[in-house]
N, C-alpha and C positions, 0 to 999 in steps of 0.2 A: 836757913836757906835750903830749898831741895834740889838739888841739881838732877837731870835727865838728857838724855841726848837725842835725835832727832835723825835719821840715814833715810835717804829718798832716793830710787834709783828708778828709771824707764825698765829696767827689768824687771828680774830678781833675785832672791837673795840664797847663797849657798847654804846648807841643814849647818854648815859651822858657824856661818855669820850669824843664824837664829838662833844659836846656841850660846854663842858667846855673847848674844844681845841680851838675852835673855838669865842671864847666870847669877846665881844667890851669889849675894854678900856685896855685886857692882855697884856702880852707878846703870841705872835701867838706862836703854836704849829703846825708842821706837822705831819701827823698820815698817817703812811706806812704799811698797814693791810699786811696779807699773801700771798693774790693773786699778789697784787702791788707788793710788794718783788721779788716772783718769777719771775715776768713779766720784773723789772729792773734787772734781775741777768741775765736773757737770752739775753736780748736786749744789754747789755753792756759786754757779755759772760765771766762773773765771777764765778767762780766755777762750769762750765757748759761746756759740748762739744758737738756740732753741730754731728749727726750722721746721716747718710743715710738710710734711711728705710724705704720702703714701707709700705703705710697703706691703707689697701682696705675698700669698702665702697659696702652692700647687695645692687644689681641694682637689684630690686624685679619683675622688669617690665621684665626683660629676663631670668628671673629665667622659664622654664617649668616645670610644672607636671610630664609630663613624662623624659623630661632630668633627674628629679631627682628619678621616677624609677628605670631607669636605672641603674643609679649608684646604688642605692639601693643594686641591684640584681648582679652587679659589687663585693661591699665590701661584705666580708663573716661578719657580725654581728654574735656575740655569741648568744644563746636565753640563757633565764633567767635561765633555768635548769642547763645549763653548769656551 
């Protein structure tokens, strides 16, 4: 029989708890911190749904100065008095 053990926390885990999980001569222990959790809930999509959505990213390089004038002078901004 091989025995092992299994710790799962929404965090993580202190340099002693890896230490003592990990230590010649135990019973081995697996340690499934927060991030790992999430990462096998989406991967195996358990309690998670795939959604479609655009996610943009600032391309600073085609951003102009004056493009952003413009618009500037486009949107009616309130001044501070209002």
């Amino acid at each position: 029989m091989h025995e092992a053990g299994l710790f799962v926390t929404c965090g993580t885990f202190t340099p002693g708890a890896v230490a003592e999980a990990s230590a010649a001569g135990r019973t081995p222990i697996a340690l499934v911190n927060g991030a790992q959790l999430v990462d096998l809930l989406m991967d195996h999509e358990i309690g998670v749904r795939a959604t479609s959505r655009k996610t943009f990213i600032i391309d600073s390089e085609s951003l102009m100065l004056e493009r952003l004038e413009t618009l500037m002078e486009e949107v009616e901004v309130p001044s501070a008095d209002s």
